[in-house]
FISEDO-375864 format. One record per residue (C-alpha): x, y, z; residue in one letter. Coordinates in steps of 0.1 Angstrom, whole numbers, padded with zeros to 4 digits, always signed. Each point is the difference from the previous one (the first is absolute). Layout:
N
XYZA...
// end
This chain:
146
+0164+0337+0252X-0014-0028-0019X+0015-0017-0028X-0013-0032-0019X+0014-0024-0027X+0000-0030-0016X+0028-0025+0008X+0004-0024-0031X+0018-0024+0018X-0025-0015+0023X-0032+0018-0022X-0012+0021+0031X-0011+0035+0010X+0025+0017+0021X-0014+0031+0022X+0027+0013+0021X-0011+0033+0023X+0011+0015+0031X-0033+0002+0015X-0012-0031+0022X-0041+0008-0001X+0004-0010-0041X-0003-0037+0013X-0036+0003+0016X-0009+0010-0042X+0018-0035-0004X-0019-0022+0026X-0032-0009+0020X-0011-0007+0027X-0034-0019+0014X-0013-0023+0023X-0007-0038-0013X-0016-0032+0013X+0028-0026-0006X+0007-0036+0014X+0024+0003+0027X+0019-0033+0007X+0007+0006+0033X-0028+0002+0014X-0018-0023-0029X-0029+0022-0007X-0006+0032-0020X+0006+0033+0018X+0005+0038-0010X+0035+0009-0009X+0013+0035-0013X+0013-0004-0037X+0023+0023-0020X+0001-0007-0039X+0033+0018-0018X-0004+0003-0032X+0042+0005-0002X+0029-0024+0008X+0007+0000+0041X+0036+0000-0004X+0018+0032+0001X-0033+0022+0005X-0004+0001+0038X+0036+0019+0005X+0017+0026-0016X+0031-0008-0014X+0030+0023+0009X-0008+0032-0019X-0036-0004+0016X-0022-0012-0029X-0021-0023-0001X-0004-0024-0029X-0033-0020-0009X+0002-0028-0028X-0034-0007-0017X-0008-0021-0026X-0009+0010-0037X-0037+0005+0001X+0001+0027+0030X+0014+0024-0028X-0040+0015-0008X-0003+0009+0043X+0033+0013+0002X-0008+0022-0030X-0030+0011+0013X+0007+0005+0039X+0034+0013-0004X-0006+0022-0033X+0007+0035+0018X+0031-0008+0017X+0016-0022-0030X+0024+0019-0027X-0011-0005-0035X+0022-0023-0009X-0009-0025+0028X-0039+0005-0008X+0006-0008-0039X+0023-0035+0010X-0026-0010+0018X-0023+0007-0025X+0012-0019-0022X+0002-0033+0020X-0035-0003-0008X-0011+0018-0027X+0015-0023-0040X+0017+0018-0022X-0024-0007-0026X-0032-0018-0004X-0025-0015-0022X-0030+0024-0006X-0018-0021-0028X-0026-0025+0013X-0001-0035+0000X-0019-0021-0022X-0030-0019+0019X+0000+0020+0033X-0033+0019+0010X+0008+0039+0001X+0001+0000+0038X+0028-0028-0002X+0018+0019-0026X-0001+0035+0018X+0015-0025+0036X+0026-0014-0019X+0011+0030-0018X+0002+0020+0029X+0016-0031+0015X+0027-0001-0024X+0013+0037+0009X+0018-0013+0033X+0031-0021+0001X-0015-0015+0037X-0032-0002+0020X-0024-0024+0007X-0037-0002-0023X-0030-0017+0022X-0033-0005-0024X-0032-0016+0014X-0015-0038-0009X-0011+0001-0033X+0020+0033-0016X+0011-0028-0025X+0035-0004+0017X+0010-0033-0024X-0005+0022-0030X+0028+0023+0019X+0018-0030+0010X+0000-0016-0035X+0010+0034-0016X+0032+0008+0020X+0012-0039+0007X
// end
């Protein structure tokens, strides 16, 4: 069983499932060179990164589910990882956490091509994160959506 949903009051991903292995989708784990204060000098440590909220995830509440809290922008890799074991319904609200409603498709006056294609294709998501390289022209982007 695996259910997910979007809580509105704290604007978070919900993923509730009776099977414990779904948290090793949900974190990793590596070794790391870190500063270590008690002994004042760099050393290996093992690191686990969880991309979901600690509390409540490590133990199954009465009924035996689990429940993982994610934030927002996890929606795209729960959609894809968990596509065949999520009902319709769940795949489509996650969906459309990211993906606007509707969106410009005309391009913008005094962008290159290249910049208008990026930004179009930007402007279909609701969330996400655009990275461009020194010199794409990113003050022309910055001017156009401050």
């Amino acid at each position: 069983m695996l259910t997910v949903w979007i809580d509105k009051s704290i604007n978070r991903i919900k993923l509730q499932t009776d099977d414990p292995s779904v948290k090793y989708f949900l974190q990793s784990s590596y070794w790391d060179t870190r500063y270590l204060p008690r002994s004042r000098k760099s050393g290996r440590v093992f690191v686990t990164d969880r991309i979901y909220d600690e509390k409540g995830a490590v133990n199954p509440d009465s009924r035996g589910y689990y429940t993982f809290t994610l934030g927002l922008g996890w929606a795209p890799y729960i959609a894809n990882v968990f596509k065949p074991y999520l009902s319709p319904t769940d795949y489509r609200d996650l969906i459309e956490v990211v993906v606007a409603d509707s969106y410009r498709t005309t391009p913008f006056e005094g962008l290159r091509d290249y910049q208008n294609d990026d930004v179009l294709h930007m402007l279909h998501y609701k969330i996400g994160l655009y990275n461009v390289y020194t010199s794409y022209g990113g003050y022309k982007l910055y001017l156009l959506f401050k």
